[in-house]
Each structure stands twice: as C-alpha cells, then as structure tokens.
N, C-alpha and C positions, 0 to 999 in steps of 0.2 A: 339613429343613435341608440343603440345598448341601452340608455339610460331614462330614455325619454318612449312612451310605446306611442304607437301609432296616432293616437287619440290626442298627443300630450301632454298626457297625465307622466307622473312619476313612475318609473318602477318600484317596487319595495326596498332593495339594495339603495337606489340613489335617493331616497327620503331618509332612508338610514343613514344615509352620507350628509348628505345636507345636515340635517338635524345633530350629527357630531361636528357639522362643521357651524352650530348656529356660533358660537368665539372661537375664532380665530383655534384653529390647532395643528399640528404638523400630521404629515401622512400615516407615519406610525401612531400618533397618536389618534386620529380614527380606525385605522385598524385594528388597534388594542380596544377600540371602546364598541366597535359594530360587529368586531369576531370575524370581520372578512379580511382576506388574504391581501397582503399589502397589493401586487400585483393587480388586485381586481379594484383596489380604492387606487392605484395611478391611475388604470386609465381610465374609472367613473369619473375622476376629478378633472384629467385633461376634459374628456366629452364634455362635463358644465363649464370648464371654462368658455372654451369657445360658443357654447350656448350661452355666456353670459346669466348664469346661475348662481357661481363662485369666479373669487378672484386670490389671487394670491398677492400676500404683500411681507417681506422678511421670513419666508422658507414658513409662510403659515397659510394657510388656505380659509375663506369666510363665505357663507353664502351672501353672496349679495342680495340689495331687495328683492329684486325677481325672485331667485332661488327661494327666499322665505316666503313669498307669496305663493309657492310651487311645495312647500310642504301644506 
C-alpha cells in the first residue's frame, strides 16, 4: 500500500490524513486542511480503509482506533 511503507509505519502524506481525519471530515475538507490534491487524499483514504485505519460514516471519513494508534 502507497500509504503504509514496508515496515508499517505511516508514510508522511497518510499521517497527515489521518491526523485531518482525527473528527470526522469530508474529503475536501482534508484536502483543504493537508494542501494535498483531492485525487491523492481518495485514494490514501480508500488504502486506510480497507486497512481498517478510517471508516466512513455520512460522506465523513474518521480514523478509527487503529488509525490513531498508527499516528
């Protein structure tokens, strides 16, 4: 995953996501808050999903516990 390096650690970008996504926000609204291009906050956000990092609940996206334990 893009988002996760080898080790399991975070990359810089998906900490930065996380950490806009510690309440609940919509995708533009971490793009407007991390400076990254909406494009690249889709699909960090799909990759944590499926990793069970963030969840989406009403067009808002949160990290879940994992995810904040992973900032």
């Amino acid at each position: 995953m893009a988002c996760i390096n080898p080790d399991g650690t975070l990359t810089p970008s998906a900490k930065a996501i996380l950490s806009a996504v510690s309440s609940p926000a919509s995708l533009e609204e971490v793009a407007k808050s991390t400076g990254l291009p909406l494009f690249r906050i889709r699909s960090s956000i799909r990759e944590m999903l499926e990793a069970g990092l963030a969840e989406e609940k009403e067009g808002k996206y949160a990290a879940t516990k994992l995810g904040q334990e992973k900032i």
